[in-house]
MIDREN-298353 format. One record per residue: residue number from 1; residue in one letter; x, y, z of N, C-alpha, C in turn. Coordinates in steps of 0.001 Angstrom, whole numbers. Example, Ala and Ser with C-alpha at 12.3 -4.5 7.8 and 13.67 -1.06 7.14 Angstrom:
BEGIN
+-----+---------+---------+---------+---------+---------+---------+---------+---------+---------+---------+
| num | residuo |     nc1 |     nc2 |     nc3 |    cac1 |    cac2 |    cac3 |     cc1 |     cc2 |     cc3 |
+-----+---------+---------+---------+---------+---------+---------+---------+---------+---------+---------+
|   1 |       A |   13190 |   -5690 |    7800 |   12300 |   -4500 |    7800 |   13200 |   -3300 |    7800 |
|   2 |       S |   12850 |   -2250 |    7080 |   13670 |   -1060 |    7140 |   12900 |      30 |    7870 |
+-----+---------+---------+---------+---------+---------+---------+---------+---------+---------+---------+
***
This chain:
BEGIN
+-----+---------+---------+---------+---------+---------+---------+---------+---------+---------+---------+
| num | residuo |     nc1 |     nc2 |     nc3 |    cac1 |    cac2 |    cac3 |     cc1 |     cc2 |     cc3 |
+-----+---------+---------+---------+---------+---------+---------+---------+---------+---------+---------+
|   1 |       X |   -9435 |    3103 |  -15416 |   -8750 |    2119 |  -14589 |   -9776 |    1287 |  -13839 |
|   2 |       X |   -9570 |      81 |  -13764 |  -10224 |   -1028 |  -12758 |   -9953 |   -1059 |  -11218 |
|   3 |       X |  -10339 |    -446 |  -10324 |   -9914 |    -110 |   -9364 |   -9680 |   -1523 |   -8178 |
|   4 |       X |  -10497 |   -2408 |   -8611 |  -10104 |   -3609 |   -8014 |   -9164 |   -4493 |   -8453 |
|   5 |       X |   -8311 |   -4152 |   -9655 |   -7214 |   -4805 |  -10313 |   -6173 |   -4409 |   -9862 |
|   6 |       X |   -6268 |   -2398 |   -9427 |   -5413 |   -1880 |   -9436 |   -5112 |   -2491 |   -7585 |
|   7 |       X |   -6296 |   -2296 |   -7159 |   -5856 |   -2936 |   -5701 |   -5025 |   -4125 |   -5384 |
|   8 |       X |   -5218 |   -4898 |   -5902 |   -4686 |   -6440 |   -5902 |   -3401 |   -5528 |   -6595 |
|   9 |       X |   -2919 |   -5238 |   -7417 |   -1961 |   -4965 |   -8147 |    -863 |   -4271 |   -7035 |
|  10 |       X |   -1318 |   -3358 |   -5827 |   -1032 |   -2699 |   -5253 |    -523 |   -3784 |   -4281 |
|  11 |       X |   -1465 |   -4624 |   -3632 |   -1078 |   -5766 |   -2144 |     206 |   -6905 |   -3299 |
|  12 |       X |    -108 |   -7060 |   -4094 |    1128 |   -7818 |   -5027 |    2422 |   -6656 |   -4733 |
|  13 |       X |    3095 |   -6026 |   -5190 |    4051 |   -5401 |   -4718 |    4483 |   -5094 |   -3988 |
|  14 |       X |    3478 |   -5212 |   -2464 |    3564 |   -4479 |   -1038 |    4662 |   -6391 |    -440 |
|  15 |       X |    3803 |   -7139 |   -1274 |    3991 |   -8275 |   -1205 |    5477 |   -8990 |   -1103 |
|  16 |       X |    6100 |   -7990 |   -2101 |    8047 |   -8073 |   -2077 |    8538 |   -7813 |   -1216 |
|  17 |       X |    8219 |   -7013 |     108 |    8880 |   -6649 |     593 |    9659 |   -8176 |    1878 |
|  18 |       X |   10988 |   -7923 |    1903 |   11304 |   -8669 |    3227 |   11795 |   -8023 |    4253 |
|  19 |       X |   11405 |   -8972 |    5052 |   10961 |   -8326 |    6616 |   12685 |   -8652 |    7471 |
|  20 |       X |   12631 |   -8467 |    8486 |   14034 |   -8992 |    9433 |   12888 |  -10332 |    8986 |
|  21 |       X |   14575 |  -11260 |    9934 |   14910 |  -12256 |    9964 |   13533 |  -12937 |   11407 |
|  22 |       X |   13073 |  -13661 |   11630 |   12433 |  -14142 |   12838 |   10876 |  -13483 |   12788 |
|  23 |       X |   10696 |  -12274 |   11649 |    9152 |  -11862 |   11773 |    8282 |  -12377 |   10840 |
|  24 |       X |    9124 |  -13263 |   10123 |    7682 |  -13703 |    8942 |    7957 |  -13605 |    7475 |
|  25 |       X |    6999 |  -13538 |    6765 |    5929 |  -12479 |    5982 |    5153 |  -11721 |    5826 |
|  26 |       X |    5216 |  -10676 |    5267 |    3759 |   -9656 |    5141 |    2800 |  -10363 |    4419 |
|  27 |       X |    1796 |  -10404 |    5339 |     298 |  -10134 |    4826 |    -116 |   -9584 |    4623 |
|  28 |       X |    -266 |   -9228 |    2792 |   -1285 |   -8357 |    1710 |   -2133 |   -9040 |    1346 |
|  29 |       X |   -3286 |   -7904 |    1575 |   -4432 |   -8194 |     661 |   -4513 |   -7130 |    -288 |
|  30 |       X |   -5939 |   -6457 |   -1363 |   -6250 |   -5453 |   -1730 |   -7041 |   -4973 |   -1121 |
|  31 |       X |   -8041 |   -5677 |    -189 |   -9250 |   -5263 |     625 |   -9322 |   -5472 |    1927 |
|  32 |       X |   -9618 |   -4573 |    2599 |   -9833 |   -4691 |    4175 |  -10134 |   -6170 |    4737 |
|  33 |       X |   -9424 |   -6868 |    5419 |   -9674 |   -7657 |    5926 |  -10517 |   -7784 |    6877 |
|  34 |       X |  -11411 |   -8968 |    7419 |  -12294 |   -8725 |    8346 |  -11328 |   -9522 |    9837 |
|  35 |       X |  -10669 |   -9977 |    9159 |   -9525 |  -10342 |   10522 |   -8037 |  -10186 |   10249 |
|  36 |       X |   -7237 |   -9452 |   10929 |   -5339 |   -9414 |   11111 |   -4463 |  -10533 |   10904 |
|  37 |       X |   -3895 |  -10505 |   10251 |   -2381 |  -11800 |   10883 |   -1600 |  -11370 |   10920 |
|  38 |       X |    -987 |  -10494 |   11581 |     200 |   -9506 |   11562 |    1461 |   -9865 |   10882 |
|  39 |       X |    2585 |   -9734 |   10696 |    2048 |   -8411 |   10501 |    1340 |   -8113 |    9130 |
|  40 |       X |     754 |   -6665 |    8531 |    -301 |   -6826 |    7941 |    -266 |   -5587 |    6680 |
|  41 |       X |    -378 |   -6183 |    5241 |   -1079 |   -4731 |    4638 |   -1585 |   -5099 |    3831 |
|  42 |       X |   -3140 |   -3704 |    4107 |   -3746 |   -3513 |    3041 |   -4207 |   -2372 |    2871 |
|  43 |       X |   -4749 |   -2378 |    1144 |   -5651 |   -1359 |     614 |   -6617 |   -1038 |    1090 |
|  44 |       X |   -6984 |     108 |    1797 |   -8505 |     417 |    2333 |   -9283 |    1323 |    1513 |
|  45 |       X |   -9295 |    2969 |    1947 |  -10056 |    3701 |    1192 |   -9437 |    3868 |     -43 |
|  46 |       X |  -10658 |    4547 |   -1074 |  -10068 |    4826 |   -2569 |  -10943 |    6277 |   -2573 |
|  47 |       X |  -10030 |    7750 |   -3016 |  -11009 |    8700 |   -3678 |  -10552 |    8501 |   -5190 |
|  48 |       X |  -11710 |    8993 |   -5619 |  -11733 |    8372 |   -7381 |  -11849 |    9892 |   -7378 |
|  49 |       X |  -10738 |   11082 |   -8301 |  -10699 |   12146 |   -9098 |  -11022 |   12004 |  -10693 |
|  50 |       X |  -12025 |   12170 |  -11351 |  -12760 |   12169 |  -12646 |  -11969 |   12857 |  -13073 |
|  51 |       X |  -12144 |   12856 |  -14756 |  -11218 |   14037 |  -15768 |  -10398 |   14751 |  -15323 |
|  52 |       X |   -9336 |   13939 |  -14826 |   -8133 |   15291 |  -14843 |   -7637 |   15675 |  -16101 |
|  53 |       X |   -8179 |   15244 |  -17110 |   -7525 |   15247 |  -18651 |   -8692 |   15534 |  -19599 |
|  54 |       X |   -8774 |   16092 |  -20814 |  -10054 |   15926 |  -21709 |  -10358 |   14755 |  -21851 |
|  55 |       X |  -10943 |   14334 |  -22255 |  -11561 |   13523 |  -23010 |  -11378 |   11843 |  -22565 |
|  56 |       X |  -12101 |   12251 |  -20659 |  -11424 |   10674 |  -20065 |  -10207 |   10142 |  -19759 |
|  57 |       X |   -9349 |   10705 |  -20149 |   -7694 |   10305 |  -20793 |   -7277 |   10137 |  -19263 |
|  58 |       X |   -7571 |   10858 |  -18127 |   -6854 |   10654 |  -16994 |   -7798 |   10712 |  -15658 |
|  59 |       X |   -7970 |    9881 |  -15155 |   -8131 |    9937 |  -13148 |   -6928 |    9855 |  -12417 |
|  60 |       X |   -7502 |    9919 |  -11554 |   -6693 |    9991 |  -10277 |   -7277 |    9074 |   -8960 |
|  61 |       X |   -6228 |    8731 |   -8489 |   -6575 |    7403 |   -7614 |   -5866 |    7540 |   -6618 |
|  62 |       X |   -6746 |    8038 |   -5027 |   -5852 |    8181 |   -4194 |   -6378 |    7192 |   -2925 |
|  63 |       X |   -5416 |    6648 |   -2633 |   -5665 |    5113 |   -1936 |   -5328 |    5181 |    -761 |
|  64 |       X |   -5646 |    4960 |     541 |   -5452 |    5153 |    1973 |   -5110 |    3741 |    1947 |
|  65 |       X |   -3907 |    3325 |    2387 |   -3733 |    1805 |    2870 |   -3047 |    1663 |    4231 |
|  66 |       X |   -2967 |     707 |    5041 |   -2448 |     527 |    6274 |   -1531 |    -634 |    6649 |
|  67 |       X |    -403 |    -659 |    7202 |     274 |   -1455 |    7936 |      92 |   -1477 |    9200 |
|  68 |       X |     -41 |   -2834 |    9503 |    -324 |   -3207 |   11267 |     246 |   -4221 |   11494 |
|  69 |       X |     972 |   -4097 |   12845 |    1405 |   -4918 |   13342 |    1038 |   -5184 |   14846 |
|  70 |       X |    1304 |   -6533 |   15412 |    1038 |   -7635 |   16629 |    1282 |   -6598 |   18266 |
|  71 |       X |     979 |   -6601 |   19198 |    1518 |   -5607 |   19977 |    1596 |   -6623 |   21200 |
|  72 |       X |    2090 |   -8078 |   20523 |    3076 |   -8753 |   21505 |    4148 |   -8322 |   22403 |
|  73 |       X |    4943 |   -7122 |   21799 |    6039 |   -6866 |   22403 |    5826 |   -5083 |   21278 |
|  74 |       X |    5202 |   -4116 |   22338 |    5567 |   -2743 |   21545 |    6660 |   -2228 |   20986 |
|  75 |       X |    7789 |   -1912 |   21685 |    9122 |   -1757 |   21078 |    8906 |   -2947 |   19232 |
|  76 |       X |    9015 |   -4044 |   19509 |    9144 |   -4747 |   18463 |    7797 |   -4748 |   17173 |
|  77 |       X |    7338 |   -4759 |   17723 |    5859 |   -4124 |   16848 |    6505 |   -2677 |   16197 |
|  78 |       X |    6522 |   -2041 |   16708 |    7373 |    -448 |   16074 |    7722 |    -799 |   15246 |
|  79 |       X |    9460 |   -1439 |   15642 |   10322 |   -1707 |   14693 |    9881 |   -2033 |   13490 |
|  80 |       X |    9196 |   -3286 |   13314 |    8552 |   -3769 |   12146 |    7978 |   -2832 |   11385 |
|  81 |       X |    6806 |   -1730 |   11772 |    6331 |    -847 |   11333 |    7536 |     445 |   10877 |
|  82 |       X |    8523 |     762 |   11155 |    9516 |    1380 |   11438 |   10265 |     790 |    9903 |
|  83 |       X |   10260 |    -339 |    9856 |   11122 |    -707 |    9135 |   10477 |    -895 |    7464 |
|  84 |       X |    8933 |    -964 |    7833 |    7958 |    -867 |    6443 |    7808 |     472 |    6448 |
|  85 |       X |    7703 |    1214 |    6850 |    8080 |    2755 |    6223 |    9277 |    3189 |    6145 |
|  86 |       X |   10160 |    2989 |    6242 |   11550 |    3222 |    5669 |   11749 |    3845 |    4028 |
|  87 |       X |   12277 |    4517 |    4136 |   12582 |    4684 |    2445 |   13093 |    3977 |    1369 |
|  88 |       X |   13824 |    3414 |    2213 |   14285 |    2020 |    1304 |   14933 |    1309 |    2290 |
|  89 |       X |   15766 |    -103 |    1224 |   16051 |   -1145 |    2431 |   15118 |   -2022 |    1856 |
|  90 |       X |   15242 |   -3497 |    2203 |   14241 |   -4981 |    1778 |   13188 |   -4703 |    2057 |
|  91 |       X |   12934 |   -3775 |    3789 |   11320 |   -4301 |    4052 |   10445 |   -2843 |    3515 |
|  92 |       X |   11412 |   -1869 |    3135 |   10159 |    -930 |    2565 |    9739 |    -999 |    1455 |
|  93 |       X |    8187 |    -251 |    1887 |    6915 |    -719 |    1587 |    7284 |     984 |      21 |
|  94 |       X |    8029 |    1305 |     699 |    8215 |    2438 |    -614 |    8560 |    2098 |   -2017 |
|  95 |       X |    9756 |    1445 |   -1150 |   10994 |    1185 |   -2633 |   10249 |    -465 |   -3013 |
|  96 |       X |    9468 |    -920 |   -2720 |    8991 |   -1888 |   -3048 |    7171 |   -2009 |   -4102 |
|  97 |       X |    6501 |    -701 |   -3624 |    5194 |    -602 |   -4010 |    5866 |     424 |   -5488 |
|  98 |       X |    6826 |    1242 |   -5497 |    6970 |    2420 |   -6506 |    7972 |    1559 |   -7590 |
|  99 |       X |    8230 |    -196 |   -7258 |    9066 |    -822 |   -8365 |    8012 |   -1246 |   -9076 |
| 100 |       X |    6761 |    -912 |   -8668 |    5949 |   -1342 |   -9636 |    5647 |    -600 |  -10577 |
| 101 |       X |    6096 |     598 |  -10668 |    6186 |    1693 |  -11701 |    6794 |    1237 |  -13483 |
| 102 |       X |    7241 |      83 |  -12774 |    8027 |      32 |  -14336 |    9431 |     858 |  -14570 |
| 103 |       X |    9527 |      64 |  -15883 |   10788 |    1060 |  -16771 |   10486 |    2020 |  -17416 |
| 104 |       X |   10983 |    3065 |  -17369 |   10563 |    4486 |  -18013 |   10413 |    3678 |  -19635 |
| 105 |       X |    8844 |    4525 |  -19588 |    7924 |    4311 |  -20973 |    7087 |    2918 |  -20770 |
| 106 |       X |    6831 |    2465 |  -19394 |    6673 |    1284 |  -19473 |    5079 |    1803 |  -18409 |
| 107 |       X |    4323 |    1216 |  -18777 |    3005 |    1586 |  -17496 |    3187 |     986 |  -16394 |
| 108 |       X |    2492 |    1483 |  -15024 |    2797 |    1198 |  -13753 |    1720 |    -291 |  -13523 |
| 109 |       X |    2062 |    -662 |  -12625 |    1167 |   -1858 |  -12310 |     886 |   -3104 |  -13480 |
| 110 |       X |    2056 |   -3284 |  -13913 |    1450 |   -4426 |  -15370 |     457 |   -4022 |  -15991 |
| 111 |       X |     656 |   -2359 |  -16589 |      84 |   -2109 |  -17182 |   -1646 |   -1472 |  -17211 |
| 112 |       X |   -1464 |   -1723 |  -15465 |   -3475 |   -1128 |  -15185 |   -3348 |     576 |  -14719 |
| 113 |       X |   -2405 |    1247 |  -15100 |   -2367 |    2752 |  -14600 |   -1035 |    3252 |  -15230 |
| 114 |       X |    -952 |    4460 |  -15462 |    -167 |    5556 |  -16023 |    1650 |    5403 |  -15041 |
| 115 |       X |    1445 |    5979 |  -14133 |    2057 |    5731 |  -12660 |    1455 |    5793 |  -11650 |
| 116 |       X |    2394 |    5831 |  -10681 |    1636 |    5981 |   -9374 |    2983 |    6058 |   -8379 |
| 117 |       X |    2395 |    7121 |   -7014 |    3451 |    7246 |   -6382 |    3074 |    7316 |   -4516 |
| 118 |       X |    3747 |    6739 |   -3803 |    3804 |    6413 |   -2370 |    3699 |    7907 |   -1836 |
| 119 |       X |    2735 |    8881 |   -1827 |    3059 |   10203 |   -1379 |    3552 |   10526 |     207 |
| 120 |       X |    2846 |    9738 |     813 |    3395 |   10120 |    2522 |    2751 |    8892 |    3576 |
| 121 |       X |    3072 |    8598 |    4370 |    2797 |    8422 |    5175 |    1902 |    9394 |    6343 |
| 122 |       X |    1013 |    8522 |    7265 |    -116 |    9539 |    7953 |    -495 |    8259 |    9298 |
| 123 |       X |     -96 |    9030 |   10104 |   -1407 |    8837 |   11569 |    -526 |    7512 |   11754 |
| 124 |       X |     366 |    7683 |   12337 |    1282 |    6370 |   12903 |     730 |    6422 |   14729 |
| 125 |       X |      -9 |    5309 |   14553 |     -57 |    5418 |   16186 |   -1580 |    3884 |   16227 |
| 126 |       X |   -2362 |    3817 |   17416 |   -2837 |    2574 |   17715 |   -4257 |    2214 |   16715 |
| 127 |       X |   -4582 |    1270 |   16170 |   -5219 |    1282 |   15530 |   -6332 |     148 |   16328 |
| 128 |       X |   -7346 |     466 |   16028 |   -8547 |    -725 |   16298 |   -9062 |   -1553 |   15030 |
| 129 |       X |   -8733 |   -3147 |   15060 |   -9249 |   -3432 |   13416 |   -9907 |   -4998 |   14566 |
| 130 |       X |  -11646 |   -5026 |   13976 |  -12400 |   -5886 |   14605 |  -12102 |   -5731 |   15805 |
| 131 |       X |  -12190 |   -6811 |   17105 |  -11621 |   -6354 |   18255 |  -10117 |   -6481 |   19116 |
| 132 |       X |   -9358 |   -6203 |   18393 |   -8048 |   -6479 |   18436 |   -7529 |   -4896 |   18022 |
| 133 |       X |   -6432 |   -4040 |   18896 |   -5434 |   -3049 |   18813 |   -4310 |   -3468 |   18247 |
| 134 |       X |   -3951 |   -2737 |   17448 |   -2147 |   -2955 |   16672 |   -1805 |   -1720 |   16747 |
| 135 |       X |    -976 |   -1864 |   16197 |     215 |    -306 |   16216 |     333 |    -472 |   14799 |
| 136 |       X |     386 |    1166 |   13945 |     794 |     696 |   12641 |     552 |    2440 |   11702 |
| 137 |       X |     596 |    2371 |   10825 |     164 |    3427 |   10248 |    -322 |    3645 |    9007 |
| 138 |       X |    -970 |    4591 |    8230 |   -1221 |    4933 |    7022 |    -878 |    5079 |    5998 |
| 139 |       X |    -569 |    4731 |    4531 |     323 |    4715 |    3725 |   -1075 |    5645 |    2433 |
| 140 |       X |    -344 |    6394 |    1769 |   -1420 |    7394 |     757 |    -542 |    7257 |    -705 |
| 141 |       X |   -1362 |    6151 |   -1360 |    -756 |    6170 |   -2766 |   -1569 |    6211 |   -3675 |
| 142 |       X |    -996 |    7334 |   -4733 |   -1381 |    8188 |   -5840 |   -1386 |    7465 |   -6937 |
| 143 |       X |   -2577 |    7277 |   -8021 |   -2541 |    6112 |   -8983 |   -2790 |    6931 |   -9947 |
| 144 |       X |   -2326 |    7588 |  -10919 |   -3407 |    7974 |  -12257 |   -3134 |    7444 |  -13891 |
| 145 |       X |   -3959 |    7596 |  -14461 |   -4553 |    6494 |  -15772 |   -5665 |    6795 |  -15895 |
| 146 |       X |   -5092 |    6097 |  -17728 |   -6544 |    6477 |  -18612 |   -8003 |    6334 |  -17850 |
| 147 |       X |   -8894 |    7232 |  -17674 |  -10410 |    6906 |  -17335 |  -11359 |    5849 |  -18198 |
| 148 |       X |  -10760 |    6026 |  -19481 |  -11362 |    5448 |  -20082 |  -11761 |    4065 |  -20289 |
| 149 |       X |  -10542 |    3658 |  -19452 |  -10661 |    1646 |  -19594 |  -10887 |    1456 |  -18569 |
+-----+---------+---------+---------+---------+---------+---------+---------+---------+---------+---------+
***
């Protein structure tokens, strides 16, 4: 797998999601931004798992990504965040990143990975990104596919 395809591939789907009415759009990237526009997601860390399979056939791709939002108004900052981790519903980031899975027999991500799945959420609480605090939390998604390409 191309791990910078798969990233972009990842902020493209995060990308569907809609938000309430009066907050916007999400801002995805695949890569850490060096500045916010709330509200916000992206792909940050990647651990790369080698041969889970003989012969190259499978990695594993486990991706730390983050949502952040504005802390104009806390209560409302929440919400937003509240409402991108949701299980489903327009603005989650679940039922929106795991439609990229495809149709059964179909590969995940247009084709750059096997599947992949939204495993949990982690560490909801204040974040520091450059010099600016948001509120927001951790998102941990599981990618695996051929090693070989």
């Amino acid at each position: 797998m191309q791990i910078s395809k798969v990233r972009d591939a990842i902020a493209d789907a995060a990308r569907t999601v809609v938000l309430p009415a009066g907050v916007g759009k999400l801002v995805c990237t695949g890569y850490v931004p060096d500045g916010v526009t709330t509200p916000c997601f992206f792909v940050g860390e990647v651990e790369v798992s080698f041969d889970k399979a003989m012969g190259r056939r499978l990695d594993e791709l486990m991706f730390t990504c983050r949502v952040l939002a504005g802390r104009q108004d806390d209560r409302a900052s929440q919400r937003i965040v509240d409402a991108l981790l949701s299980g489903s519903g327009p603005a989650s980031l679940k039922q929106a990143i795991e439609a990229a899975r495809g149709a059964p027999g179909e590969l995940a991500l247009g084709g750059l990975a096997d599947d992949l799945h939204l495993q949990r959420v982690q560490g909801y609480r204040w974040f520091e990104h450059g010099s600016n605090t948001y509120v927001g939390a951790e998102l941990v998604i599981k990618v695996i596919g051929d090693g070989s390409t």
